[in-house]
N, C-alpha and C positions, 0 to 999 in steps of 0.2 A: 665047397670051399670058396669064400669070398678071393678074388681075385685083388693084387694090393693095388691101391693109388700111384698112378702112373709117376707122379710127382717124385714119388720113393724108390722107386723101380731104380737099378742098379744104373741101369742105361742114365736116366736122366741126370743123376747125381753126379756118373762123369761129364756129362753136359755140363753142370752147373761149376764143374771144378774145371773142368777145360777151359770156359770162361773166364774164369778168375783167373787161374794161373797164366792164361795168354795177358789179359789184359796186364797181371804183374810184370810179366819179362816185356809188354810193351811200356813201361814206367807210365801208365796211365792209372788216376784215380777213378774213383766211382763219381766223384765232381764231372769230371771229364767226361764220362763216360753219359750223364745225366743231360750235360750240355748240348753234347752232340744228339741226344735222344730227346731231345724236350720234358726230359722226365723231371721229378725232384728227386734231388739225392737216394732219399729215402726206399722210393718205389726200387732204385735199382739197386740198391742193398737187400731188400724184402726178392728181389728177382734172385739174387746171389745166393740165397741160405734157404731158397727153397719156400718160403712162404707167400711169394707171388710167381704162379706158372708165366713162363714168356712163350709165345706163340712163334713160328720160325720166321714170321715178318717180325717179331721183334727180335731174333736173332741175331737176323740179320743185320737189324739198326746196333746193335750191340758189336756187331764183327767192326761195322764203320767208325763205331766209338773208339774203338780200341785199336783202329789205326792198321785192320790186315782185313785180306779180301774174304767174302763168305766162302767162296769155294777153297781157298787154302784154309781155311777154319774147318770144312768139313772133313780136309784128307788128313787134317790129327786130329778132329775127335776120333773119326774113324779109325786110325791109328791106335787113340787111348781106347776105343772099346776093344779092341782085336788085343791089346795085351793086358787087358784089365785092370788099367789105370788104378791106383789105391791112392790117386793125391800126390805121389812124389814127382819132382820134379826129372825127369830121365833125362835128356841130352840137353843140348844149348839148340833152341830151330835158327835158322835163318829165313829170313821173310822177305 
């Protein structure tokens, strides 16, 4: 049995939605988010929907974009993975 592509893996889709939705309740765009990251918009939309893997150095540059430190980034995703995060928005965080 072929093992799936990590990209797809449950884990990193909450990554990739933990992302997002942080960066929405920090009223941060993907513009913004690009700026701070020297990226082009596009690259970090394609990092968003899963068609470009981000590396945890670029996580990270992604945590500074969006305005919250890595390590409070890591205790809600870890958060969203321990409750199995499906995308909805649960509580209001404070940062």
């Amino acid at each position: 049995m072929q093992r799936p592509k990590s990209t797809f893996s449950p884990e990193y889709k909450i990554l990739l939605r933990t992302l997002v939705e942080l960066r929405l309740e920090m009223g941060r765009t993907q513009e913004d988010v690009a700026k701070a990251m020297k990226w082009p918009q596009s690259v970090v939309s394609k990092c968003e929907v899963g068609r470009r893997r981000m590396d945890i150095v670029e996580v990270r540059q992604y945590c500074g974009g969006i305005g919250i430190e890595f390590p409070r980034f890591a205790v809600i995703y870890e958060a969203n993975l321990a409750s199995g995060a499906k995308g909805s928005r649960s509580k209001k965080r404070t940062y």
